[in-house]
N, C-alpha and C positions, 0 to 999 in steps of 0.2 A: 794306256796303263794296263798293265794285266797283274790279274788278283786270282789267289787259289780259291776265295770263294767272297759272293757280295751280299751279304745280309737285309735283305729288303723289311721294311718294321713299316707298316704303314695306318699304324694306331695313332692312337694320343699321347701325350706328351709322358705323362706318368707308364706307358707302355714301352714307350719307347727307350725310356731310362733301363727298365729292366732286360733291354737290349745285353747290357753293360758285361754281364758274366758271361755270358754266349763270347762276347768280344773279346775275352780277356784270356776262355778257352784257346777259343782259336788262335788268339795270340801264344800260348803257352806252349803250345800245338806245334807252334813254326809257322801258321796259316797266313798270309799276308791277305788279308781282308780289309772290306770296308762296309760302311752302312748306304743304306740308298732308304730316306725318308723323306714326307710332305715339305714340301718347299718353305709351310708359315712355320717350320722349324729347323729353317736355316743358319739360324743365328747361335745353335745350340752349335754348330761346330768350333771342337777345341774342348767342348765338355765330356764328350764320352771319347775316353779312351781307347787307342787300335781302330779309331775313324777315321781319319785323315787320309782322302780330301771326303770331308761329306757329300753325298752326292744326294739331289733335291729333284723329285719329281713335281710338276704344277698339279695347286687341287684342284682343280677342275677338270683334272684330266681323268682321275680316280674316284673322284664323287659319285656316289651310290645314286644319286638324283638325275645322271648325265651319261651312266655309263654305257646305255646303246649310242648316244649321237655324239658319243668321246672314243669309241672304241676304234675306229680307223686313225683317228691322229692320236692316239695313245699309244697305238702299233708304232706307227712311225716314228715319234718322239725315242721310243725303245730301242730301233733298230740302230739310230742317228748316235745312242747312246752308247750300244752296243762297238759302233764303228770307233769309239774312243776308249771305251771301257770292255776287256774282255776277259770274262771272268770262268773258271773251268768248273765252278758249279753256283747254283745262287739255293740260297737259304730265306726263304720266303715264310714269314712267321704272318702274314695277313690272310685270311680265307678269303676274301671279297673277290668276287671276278674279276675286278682289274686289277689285284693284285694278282692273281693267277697268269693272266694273261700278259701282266707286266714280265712276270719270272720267265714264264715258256717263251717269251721275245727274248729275252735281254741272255739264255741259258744257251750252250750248242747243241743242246736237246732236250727234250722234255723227261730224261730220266738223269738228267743231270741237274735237275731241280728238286733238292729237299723239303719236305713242306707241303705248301701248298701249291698245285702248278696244275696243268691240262695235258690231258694224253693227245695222242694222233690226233681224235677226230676232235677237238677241243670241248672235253666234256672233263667237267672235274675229279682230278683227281691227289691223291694223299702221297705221299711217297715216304714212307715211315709210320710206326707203329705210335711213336710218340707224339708226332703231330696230329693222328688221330684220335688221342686219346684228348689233344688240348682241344682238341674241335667238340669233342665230346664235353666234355668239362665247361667249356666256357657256357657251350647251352644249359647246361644242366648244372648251375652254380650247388646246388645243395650236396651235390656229387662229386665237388674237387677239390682232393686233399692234397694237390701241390701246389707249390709257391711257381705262378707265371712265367719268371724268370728262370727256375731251373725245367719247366717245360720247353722254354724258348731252348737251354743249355741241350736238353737232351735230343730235340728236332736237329742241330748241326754235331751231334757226336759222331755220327758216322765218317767224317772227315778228323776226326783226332786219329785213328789209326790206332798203332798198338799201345797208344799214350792214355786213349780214353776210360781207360780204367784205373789208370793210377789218377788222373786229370780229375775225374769225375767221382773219386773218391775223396777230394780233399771239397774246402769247405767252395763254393763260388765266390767269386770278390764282383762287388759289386761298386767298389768304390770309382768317383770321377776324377776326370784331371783336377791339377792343382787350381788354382783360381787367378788370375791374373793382377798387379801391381794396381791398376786403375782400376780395376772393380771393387776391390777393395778399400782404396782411398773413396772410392764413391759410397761406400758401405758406410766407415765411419764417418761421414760426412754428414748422411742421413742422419744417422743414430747421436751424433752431435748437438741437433735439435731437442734432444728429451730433455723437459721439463725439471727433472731433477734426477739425478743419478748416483743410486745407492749401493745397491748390490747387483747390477747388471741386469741382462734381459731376458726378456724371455718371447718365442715368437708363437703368435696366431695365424692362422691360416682361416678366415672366416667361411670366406665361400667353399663349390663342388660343382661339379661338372652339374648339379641339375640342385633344382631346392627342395627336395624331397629327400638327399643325401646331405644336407646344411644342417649340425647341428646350433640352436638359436642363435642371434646374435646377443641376444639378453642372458644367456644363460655363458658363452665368453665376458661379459660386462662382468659376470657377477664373478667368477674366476680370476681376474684381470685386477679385481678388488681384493680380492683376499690373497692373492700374492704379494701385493703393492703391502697391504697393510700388516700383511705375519712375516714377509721378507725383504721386505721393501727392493722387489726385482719390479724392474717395468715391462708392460706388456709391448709389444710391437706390433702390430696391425700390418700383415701381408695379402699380398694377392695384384691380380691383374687389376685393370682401369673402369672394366666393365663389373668388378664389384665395389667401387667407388660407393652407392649407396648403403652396405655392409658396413662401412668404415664408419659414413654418414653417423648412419643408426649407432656404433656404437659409440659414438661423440657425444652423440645426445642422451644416451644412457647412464655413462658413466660419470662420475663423479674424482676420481683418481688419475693418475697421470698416467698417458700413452704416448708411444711413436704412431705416426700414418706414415708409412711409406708404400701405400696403397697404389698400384698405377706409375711409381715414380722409378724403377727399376726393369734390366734388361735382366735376362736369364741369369747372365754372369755376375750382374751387381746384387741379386737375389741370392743367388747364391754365398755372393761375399756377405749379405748381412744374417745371413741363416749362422756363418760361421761364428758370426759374431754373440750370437745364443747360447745361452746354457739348456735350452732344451725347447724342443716345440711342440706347439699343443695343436691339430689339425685334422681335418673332415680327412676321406680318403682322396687325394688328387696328386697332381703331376708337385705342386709342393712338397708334401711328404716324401716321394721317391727323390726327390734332388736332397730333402736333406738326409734320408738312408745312405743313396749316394756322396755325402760328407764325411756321413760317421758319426751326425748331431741326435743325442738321445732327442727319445719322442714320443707323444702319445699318439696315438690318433684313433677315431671313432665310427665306423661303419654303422651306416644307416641306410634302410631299404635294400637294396639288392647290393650292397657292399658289403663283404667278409674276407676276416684276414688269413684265413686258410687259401688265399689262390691270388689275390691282388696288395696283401699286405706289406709291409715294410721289408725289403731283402737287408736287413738289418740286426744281426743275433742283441739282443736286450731292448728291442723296443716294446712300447707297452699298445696293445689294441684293447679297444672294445667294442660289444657288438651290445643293445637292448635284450632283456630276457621275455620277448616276446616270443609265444609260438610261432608266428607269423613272419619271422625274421629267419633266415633273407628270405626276399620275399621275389618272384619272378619278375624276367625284367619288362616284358607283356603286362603286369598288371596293372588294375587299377584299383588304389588302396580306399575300400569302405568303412576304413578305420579314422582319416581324416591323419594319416599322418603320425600319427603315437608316437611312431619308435623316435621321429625327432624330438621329444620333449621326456622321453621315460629316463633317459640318464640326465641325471642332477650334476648340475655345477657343482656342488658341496662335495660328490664323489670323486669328480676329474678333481679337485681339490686339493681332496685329502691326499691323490696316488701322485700327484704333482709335485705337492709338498714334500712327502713322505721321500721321492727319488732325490728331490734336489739337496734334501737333511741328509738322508742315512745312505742313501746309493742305492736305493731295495724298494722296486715298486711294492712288494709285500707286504713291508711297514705301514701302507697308508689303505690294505683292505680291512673294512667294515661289512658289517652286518647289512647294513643298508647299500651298500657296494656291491653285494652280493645278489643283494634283492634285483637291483635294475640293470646290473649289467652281466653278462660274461667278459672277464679280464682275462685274457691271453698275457705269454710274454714269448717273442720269437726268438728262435736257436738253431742249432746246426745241431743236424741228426747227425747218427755212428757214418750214412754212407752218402756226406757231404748235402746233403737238403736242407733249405731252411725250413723251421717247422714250426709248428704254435704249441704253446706247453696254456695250460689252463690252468691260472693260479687263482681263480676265484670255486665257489662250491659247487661247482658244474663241472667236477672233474668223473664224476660218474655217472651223467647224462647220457643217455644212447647216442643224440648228436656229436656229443664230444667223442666219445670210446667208439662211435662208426667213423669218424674224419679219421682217428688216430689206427682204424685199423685197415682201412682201405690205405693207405699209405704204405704198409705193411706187404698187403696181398699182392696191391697194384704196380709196387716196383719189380716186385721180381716175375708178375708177368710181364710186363713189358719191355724186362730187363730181356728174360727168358727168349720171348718170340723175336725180338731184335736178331738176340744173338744165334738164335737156331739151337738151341738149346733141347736135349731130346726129354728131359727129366725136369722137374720142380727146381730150383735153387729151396736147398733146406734152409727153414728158419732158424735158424744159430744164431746165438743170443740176443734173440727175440726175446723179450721180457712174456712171461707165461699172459699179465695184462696187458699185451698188445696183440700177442697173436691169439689171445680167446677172452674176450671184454666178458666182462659180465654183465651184461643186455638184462634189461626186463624182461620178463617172461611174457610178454605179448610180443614187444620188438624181435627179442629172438627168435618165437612160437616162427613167427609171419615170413624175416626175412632169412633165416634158415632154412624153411622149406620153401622158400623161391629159389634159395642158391641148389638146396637138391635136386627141385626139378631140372632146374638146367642143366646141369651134371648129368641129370635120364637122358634128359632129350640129345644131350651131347655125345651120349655116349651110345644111343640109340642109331646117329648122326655116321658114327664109326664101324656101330657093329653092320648099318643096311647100304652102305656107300661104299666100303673098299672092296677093291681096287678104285679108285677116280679116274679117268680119263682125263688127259692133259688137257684137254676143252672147256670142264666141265667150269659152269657160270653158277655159283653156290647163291648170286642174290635171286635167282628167279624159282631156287628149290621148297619144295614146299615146308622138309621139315626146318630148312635154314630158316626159313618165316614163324613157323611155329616155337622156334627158340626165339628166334627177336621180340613175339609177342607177349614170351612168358616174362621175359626180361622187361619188356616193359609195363607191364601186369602190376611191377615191384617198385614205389616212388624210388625206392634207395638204389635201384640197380637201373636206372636210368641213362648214368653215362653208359655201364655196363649194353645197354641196349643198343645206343649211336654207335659203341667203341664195336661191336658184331655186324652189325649193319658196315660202317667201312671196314671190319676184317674182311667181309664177304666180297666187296668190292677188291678190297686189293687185292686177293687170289683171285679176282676172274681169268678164266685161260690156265690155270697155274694148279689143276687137280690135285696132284700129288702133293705139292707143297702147300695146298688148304689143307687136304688131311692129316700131315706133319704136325700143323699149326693148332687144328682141331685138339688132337692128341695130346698134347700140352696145354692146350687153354683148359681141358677138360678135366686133366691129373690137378690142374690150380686151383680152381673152381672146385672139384669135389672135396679137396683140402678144409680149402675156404667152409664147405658147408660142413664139415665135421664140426670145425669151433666152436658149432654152436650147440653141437651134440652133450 
């Protein structure tokens, strides 16, 4: 088989959905691609579209727990792979060293690997400004104002060619194949069982990848009830077999009538009964991303180190919400001496009210309160002027430094990295840029603090300019001292964090490459002094 490029995803199941817009690029593109993911999500092929034939690596070959005494027959597996499958570039959206070394196998060379891959001597490295920024980002959650999925989109853009600008200026689709005849009759088959049936359903999603991101099972009980009783819709109890006691628990809770199809469905027949929903209510997981991937309105709820500025719904009008704790999100290294909070600070009565309110009037905004406002920030996601999905904040934290820094690092951060891709020698001017996006109105401490961090690094950058040029083609910028000295400043700054990893691998990928560091320099430098005027 031979493919213009293989998409290697070797996350989890809700990461992998966000595959989907990359896929559909490339398809728009002309690109005849496929995907290459973990084997226990085999059965997902036929659901993302521009897969076909899915191709399944074994986990154990790629487990982080096995990967020195996997590493020789993970080679080979690749090679054997390669002897069947050969593809003219791979697009590797996992950082993990056996994804690395999966791509530099399975690629005809290691600069024909986008992403994440390994040079000559197999030492990691980036290959695109974009995937450095997701590498960035993903460590530094408080730092990432894009949606996953259009990171993954802009890592394989350099294969759209002269298309990628009109491609990547419309909206991403994220949507999945259609669903098949038997999953469907297996759908309503389930849903046949409900106890009495009034005005249809509505789905839950109890569990989350860990129980620190689960909002309660008591506090669904209680939502579940006052749907039933103000609209008589029945709740449906979803999920895998392993949250079987979630279900448990809410049997015993409840008092109203429910579906369990807990444990009782394949990917595809979940899928079929998601469609069967007038809306779902859900933690953040691989559930939510399948039914974005439908096009089934939805809520869903980030907790602990979940936010929907970067793993949210690729879905323009779904509704999110995040706890108004300071503490929130919270890193993914911690250990929380709060006991947990942000799971019980949002009220059933508030998911309630915005519940109700969408399924009555069509307007999550109808059903904000006072007390809505109190315990959560309510997001609603959309498609920005230059095809991103985005978070719009329709709760009273529209003037929060949080909110107006996510909204304006979005701002700054596309058109550098739009900028250094393209080789760009000047800014891309902000044109119509709303005046409150390219200059927030900060508190005057937030501003005070994170304006003169972006100054200084603008000095230091420019200092960087004025005692280096000419560069020598040799020249190695991680081992310089003032390039150290700007990475420190930058990380000096919690807000400029990513900004820190994202200079640290700029420096890396111009190793050997003087002149075209200082190119790079020169524009990161005109963006960033921009950037620090805003705040002037």
């Amino acid at each position: 088989m031979r493919l213009d490029a293989l998409v290697i995803n070797l996350n989890r199941f809700g990461d992998l959905l966000l595959s989907q817009p990359l896929l559909h690029d490339l398809h728009r593109a002309g690109r005849g691609t496929t995907l290459l993911c973990l084997e226990k999500y085999a059965d997902t092929e036929g659901l993302l579209q521009f897969a076909s034939p899915l191709l399944t690596v074994p986990d154990r070959l790629v487990s982080p727990e096995q990967a020195d005494a996997t590493r020789h027959e993970l080679q080979a597996w690749a090679r054997a792979l390669r002897a069947d499958v050969q593809a003219d570039h791979i697009i590797n959206l996992t950082p993990s060293m056996s994804a690395r070394l999966l791509a530099t196998t399975l690629a005809p060379a290691p600069e024909a690997v986008l992403g994440f891959g390994l040079d000559h001597k197999g030492r990691p490295r980036v290959d695109g400004l974009w995937p450095a920024f997701l590498h960035a980002a993903e460590l530094r959650q408080s730092n990432a104002p894009f949606n996953l999925a259009d990171m993954f989109r802009m890592t394989g853009a350099p294969l759209l060619g002269g298309l990628s600008g009109e491609l990547l200026s419309q909206p991403g689709s994220g949507l999945l194949s259609e669903l098949g005849t038997e999953a469907r009759e297996t759908a309503r088959r389930l849903l046949a069982h409900a106890p009495v049936i009034r005005h249809g359903f509505i789905g839950m999603q109890l569990g989350a990848s860990e129980k620190r991101r689960q909002w309660p099972v008591s506090h669904f009980v209680e939502l579940g009830k006052r749907i039933w009783q103000e609209e008589g819709i029945c709740p449906v109890l979803l999920g895998e077999a392993s949250e079987r006691p979630l279900a448990d628990e809410y049997a015993r809770l409840t008092g109203t009538p429910f579906v369990d199809v807990v444990g009782q469905t394949n990917i595809f027949e979940l899928g079929a009964v998601l469609r069967e929903m007038a809306m779902l209510v859900t933690n953040n997981t691989g559930t939510m991303h399948l039914a974005a991937g439908l096009g089934l309105p939805l809520l869903a709820i980030f907790l602990a180190t979940a936010q929907p500025c970067d793993t949210g719904p690729y879905l323009p009008g779904s509704c999110c919400l995040e706890p108004t704790l300071p503490c929130h999100p919270c890193p993914h290294d911690h250990d929380c001496v709060l006991g947990e909070k942000c799971r019980h600070h949002i009220s059933a009565s508030i998911v309630a009210d915005l519940v109700l309110a969408k399924l009555t009037s069509g307007q999550w905004s109808e059903g904000i309160t006072t007390s809505a406002c109190r315990e959560a920030r309510i997001w609603q996601t959309a498609t920005d002027s230059r095809g991103f999905i985005t978070t719009t904040c329709l709760s009273d934290h529209k003037a929060d430094d949080r909110t107006l820094w996510l909204c304006q690092q979005r701002v700054y951060w596309r058109r550098i990295l739009d900028d250094l891709t393209s080789g760009a020698t000047e800014p891309t001017p902000l044109t119509h840029v709303p005046l409150s996006m390219a200059c927030p109105n900060y508190s005057s401490q937030f501003a005070a603090r994170v304006g003169k961090s972006l100054s200084q690094c603008a000095h230091l950058l420019q200092t960087l300019l004025q005692e280096c040029a000419p560069l020598p083609e040799s020249f190695d910028p991680t081992g310089h001292p003032l390039c150290m000295t700007i990475l420190q400043r930058m990380q000096s700054c919690p807000e400029l964090a990513s900004m820190a990893f994202f200079w640290h691998q700029l420096c890396q990928h111009y190793q050997g490459r003087g002149p075209r560091f200082l190119q790079a320099v020169r524009l990161l430098h005109a963006h960033i002094l921009r950037w620090a005027r805003s705040f002037d």
